[in-house]
N, C-alpha and C positions, 0 to 999 in steps of 0.2 A: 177824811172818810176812807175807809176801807173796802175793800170787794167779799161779798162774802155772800150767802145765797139768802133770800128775800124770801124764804118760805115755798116760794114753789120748784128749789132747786136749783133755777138758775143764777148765775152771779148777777150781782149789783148792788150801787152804792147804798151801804146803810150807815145813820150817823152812830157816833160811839152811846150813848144813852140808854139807845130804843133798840133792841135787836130782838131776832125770829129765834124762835126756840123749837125744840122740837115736838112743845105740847102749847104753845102759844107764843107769847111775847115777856121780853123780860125788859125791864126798867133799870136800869142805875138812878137811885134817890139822895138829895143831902136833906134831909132833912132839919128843921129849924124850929123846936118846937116852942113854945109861949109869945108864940108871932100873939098883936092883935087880932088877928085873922087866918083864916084858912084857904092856901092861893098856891098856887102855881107863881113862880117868880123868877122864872125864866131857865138856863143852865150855869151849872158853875163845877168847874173843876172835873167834866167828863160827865156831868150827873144834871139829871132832872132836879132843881130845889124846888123843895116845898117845905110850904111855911104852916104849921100849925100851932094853932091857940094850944091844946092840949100840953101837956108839963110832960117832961121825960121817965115817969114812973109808974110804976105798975105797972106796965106794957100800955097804959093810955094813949100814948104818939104813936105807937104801933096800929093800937086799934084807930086810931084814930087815921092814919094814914091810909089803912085799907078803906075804911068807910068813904072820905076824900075821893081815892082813886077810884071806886066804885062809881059812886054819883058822878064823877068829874067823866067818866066814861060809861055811863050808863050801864052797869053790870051789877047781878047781883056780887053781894060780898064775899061770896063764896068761888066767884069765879078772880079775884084776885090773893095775893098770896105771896106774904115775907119768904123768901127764902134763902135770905142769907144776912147777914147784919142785926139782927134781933135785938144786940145793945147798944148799937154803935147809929150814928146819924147816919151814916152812909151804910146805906141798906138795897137791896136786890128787889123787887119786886117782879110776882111769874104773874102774868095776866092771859087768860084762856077766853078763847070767844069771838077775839078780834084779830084783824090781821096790824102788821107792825106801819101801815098807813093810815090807818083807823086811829093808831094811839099817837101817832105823829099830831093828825089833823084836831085831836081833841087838847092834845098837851097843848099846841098851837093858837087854836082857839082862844084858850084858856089865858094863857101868855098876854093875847091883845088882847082883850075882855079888862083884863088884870092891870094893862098899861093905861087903857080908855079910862077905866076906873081913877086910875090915878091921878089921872090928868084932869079929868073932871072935875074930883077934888079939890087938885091943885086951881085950878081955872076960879069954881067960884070961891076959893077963899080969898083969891085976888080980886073977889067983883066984876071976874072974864066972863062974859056970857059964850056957847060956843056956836 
């Protein structure tokens, strides 16, 4: 973690992924597209991954990834925003609306939501009740 100001100016620690911008919050993404699914799958390599069903063409994982981020944070679609990576998996996203705790505690969420799931899964295909 690094010291670096938190949106209202002062310093404090922000992790490498999520930081304050000076019109909202920006994202580091890896994105993973033709997952099964559409998820949040923890960090990897300084970056938020996310996994989406959608195919890497046409700009589809792009759109696709705004829409994701949107719902996954309750924002219109217009308040999130590629803004750097457009070809590449590893992509930028600017998020306007929320502060950089907001999108912390929702990526977070999402994370264990995404493991419970997992696990559930995994449990009753074993016959594990939980």
């Amino acid at each position: 973690m690094t010291a670096e100001t938190d949106g209202s100016g002062s310093p404090g620690p922000v992790p490498g992924p999520i930081r304050a911008s000076g019109d909202g919050v920006t994202i580091a993404i890896k994105v993973q597209p033709r997952a099964g699914r559409n998820e949040v799958a923890g960090a990897e390599g300084g970056a938020v991954k996310i996994r989406l069903k959608a195919p890497p063409v046409d700009g589809e994982a792009n759109a696709a990834c705004i829409a994701f981020l949107a719902e996954l944070l309750a924002l219109p679609k217009s308040a999130v925003q590629i803004v750097a990576g457009m070809t590449s998996r590893q992509k930028v996203v600017r998020v306007r609306g929320l502060s950089v705790e907001a999108v912390q505690a929702a990526i977070a969420r999402a994370v264990d939501t995404g493991r419970s799931d997992e696990r559930a899964k995994r449990d009753s295909a074993h016959g594990r009740m939980q």
